[in-house]
N, C-alpha and C positions, 0 to 999 in steps of 0.2 A: 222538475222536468218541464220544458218548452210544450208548448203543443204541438208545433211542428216536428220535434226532437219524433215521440214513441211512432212517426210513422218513416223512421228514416229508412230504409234498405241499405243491405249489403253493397257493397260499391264495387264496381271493378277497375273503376281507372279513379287514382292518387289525385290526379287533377285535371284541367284544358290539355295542359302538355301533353298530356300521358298519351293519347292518342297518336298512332301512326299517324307520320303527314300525309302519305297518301287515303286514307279513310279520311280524315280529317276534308281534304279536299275534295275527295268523292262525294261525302256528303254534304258539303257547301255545293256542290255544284247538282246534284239529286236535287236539294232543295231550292235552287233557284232557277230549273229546269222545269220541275214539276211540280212545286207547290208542295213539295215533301217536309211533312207528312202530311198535313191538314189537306189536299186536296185525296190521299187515297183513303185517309181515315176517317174524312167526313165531319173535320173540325170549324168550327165558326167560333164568330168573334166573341159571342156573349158565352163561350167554354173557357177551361182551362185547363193548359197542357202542365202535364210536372214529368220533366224530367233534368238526367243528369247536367252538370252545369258545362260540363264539355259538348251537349247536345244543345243547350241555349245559347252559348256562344256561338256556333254554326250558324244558326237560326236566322239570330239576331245579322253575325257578316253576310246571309243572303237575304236580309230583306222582307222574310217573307213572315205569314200570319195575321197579318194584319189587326184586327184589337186582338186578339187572343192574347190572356195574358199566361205568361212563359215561368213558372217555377221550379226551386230545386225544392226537393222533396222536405226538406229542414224549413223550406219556405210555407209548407199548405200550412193552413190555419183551420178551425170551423167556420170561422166568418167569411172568409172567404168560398169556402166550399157552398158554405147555405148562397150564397149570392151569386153563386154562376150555374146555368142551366145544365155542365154536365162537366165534369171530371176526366178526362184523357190521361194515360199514364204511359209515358215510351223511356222505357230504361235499357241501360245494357246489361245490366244482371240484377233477376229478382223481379224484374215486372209482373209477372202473374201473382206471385208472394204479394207484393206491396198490393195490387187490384185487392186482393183480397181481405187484406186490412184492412184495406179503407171501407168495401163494402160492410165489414163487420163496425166501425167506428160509427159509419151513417150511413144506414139501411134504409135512411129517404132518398139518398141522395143516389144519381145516375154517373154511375163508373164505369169508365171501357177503359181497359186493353187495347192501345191505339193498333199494336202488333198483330195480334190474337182477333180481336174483335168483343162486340161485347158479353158475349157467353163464352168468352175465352177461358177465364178464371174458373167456371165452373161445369165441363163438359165431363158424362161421367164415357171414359172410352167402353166398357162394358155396355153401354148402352146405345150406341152410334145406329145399328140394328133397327131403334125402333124409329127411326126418322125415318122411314119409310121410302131413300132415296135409293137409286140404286147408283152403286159407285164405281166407275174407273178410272185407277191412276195411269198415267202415262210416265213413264218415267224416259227422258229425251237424252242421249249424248249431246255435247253441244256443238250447235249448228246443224246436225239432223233431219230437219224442213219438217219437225212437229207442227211449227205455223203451218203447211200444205195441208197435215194430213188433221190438225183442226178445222181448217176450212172446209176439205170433205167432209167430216162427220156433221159441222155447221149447215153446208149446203143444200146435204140430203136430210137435215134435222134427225140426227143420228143421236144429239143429246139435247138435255134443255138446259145447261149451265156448262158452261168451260170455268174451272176456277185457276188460276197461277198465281205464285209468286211474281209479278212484273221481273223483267230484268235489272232495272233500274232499282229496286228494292230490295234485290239480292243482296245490295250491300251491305245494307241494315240489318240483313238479317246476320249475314258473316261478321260483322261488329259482335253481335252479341253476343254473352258468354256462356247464356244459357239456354239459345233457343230450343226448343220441344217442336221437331215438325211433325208427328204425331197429336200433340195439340193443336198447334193451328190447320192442319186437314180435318180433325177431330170438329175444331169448330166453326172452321167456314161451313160444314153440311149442315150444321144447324139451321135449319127454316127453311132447309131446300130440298123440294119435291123433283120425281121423276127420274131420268137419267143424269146423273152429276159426271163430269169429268175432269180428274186433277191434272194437272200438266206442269210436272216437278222434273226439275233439270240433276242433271246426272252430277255435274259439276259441285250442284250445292250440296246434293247429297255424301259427299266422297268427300267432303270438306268437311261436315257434320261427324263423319264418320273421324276424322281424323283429329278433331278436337274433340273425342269421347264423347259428342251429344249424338249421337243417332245409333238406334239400339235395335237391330236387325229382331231381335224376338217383341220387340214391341211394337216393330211395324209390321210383323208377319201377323201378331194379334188383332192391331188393328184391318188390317187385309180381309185377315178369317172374321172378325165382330161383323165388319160392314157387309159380309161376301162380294167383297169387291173385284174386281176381273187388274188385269195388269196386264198395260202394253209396252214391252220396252221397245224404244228407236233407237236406230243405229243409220250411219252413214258408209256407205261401202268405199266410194272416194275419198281418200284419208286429202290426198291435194286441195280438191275443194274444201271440204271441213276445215282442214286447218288453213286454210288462206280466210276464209271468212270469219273465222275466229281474230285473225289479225286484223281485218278490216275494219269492226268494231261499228260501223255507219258511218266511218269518212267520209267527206265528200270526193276527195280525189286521194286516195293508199294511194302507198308505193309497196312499189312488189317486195313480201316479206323475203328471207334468205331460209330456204328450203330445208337445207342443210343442218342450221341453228335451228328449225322447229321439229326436229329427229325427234328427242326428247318426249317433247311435248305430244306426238305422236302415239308414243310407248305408250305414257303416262295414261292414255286415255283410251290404248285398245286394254291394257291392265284393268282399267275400273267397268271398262264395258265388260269383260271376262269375271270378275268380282261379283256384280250385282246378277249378271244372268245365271251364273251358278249360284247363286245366293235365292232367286227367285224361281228360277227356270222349271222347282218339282211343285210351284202352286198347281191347285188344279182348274183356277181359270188364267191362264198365262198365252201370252201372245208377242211376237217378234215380229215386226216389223222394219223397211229399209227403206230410207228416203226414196233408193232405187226403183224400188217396187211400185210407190205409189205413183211414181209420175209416169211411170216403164206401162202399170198395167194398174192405172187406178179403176177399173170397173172392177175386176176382180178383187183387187182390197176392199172396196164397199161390199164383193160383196159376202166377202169374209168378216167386216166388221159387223155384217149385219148377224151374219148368225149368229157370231161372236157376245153380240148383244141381245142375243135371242129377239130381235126383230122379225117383223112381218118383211118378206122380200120386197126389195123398191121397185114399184112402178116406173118410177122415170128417174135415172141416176143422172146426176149433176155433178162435172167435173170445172174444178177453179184450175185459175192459171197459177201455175207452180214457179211464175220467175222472180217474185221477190227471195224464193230460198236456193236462186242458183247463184254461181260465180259469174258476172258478167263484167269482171274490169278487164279492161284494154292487155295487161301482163297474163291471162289466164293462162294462155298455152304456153308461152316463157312458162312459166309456174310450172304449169304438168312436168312438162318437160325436164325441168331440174329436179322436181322433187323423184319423178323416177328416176333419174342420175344418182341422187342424194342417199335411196332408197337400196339401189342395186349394189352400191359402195359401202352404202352400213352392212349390207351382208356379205361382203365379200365377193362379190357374184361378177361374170364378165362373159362375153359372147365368145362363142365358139364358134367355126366356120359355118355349121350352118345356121348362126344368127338366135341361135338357143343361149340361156344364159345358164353358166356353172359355175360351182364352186370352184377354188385352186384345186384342191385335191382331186376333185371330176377331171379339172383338166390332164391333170398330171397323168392319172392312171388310163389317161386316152389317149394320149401318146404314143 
């Protein structure tokens, strides 16, 4: 047997091909946007990344890493390993496995979990407790103005650590086939003192959930290990939300079709309805409304403070909340269709006095 051969991992994709074109192209373009991975993993040139050979093709089409040298798993060597300062591993199935070999093969040698980080491979969830942080997840619908109501708890220094998944690296994570977000919240707390705060999007979640990786009594465990508090956001403008959802940071959108995002709509009061009953009997549990905080942010401070069993604020500090509103030129066109769009998916129509009712209302008022 090869030396590179006893550290191969399980594979998930047959070849380059195998990847969806649109992944495929999300992440040439992650990577030549932002340095992906090596700029959020913290890789340099005298490391070495090993991953799958559909992930070094990307790589290599955007350009980037500059010396880092690029392996498929069948490729490490021990000579190679002794010769590079640290070992990086970004697979799409079995990465924390393979970290973990390799740790066991060379217990000199410095292995990270490009994904995870580097106590990825070995955080014990029983034990999250004694990091001594105290933890709240945020859990965000998407487009919900979580960036706002991070920047209040920021502003009034309500925590000392915001952690996310980037948007941009959600992708990576929906690539993979085995992600554990239980683990990586598990080990981003690792080394961090004080108040920590997760800020996990609804979206990935309900994706995780649907590809059988996300395991509602393992994250209830982990909630209760850490006694972690939980905020979920919500957006009451379903127009806004879903227009900015389409927007995506163009520079100049066109006005989406109100009509065609019915659907998508549904889909997303469903999972909001899903996880609040799913979380809604913890006993530190919190709901929150984009509404709310920009409607009457003193007061949400100063429910987050109790919330966080804070000392009351001396001097509350409120940010401007226009990066998380709709402001293109079509916005009221928008409203305006989407309640047309809205009143039609129910069946529903104005009555004389400007009331809206069903058919059958109408009928029996005749």
């Amino acid at each position: 047997m090869a030396a590179g051969d006893q550290f191969q991992p399980r594979m998930m994709f047959a070849g380059a091909g195998a990847l969806p074109a649109h992944l495929h192209a999300g992440l040439c373009e992650l990577a030549s946007a932002e340095q992906w991975p090596f700029a959020a993993a913290g890789i340099a040139d005298t490391d070495i990344l090993v991953a799958d050979d559909v992930v070094i093709e990307i790589l290599t089409e955007a350009a980037v890493g500059g010396q880092t040298k690029l392996l498929s798993p069948g490729s490490l060597t021990p000579e190679l390993v002794a010769a590079a300062d640290r070992v990086f591993v970004l697979l799409l199935n079995s990465e924390l496995a393979y970290v973990r070999r390799l740790k066991q093969q060379f217990p000199e040698a410095t292995i990270i979990s490009a994904t995870y980080g580097e106590r990825g491979g070995s955080v014990d969830l029983a034990s999250v407790a004694a990091t001594g942080a105290e933890v709240t997840v945020v859990i965000s619908s998407p487009c919900s103005g979580s960036g706002y109501l991070q920047g209040l708890i920021e502003a009034n220094k309500l925590a000392d650590a915001v952690v996310a998944i980037k948007p941009a690296e959600t992708l990576w994570v929906k690539c993979q086939q085995d992600f554990n977000l239980v683990r990586w919240v598990a080990a981003k707390l690792q080394g961090l003192q004080g108040h920590v705060i997760f800020d996990l999007e609804l979206t990935l979640i309900d994706h995780l959930r649907e590809q059988g990786l996300f395991s509602q009594k393992k994250f209830k465990f982990f909630l209760v290990a850490a006694e972690a508090r939980l905020i979920f956001m919500t957006r009451r403008n379903r127009a806004d939300q879903i227009a900015l959802m389409q927007i995506d940071s163009k520079s100049d959108p066109v006005e989406p079709n109100a009509e065609a995002l019915l659907p998508v709509v549904l889909e997303i009061i469903a999972a909001e309805a899903r996880y609040e009953k799913m979380f809604g009997l913890l006993p530190y549990f919190r709901t929150v409304t984009y509404e709310e905080s920009i409607e009457n942010p003193i007061d949400v401070l100063k429910m987050l403070t109790t919330f966080f069993e804070r000392p009351a604020l001396r001097k509350i500090s409120v940010t401007n909340p226009a990066a998380e509103m709709l402001q293109t030129v079509w916005k009221d066109s928008f409203r305006v269709k989407y309640k047309a769009a809205v009143v039609g998916f129910l069946g529903l129509s104005k009555n004389e006095q400007g009331s809206y009712q069903t058919k059958t209302e109408q009928h029996h008022t005749k």
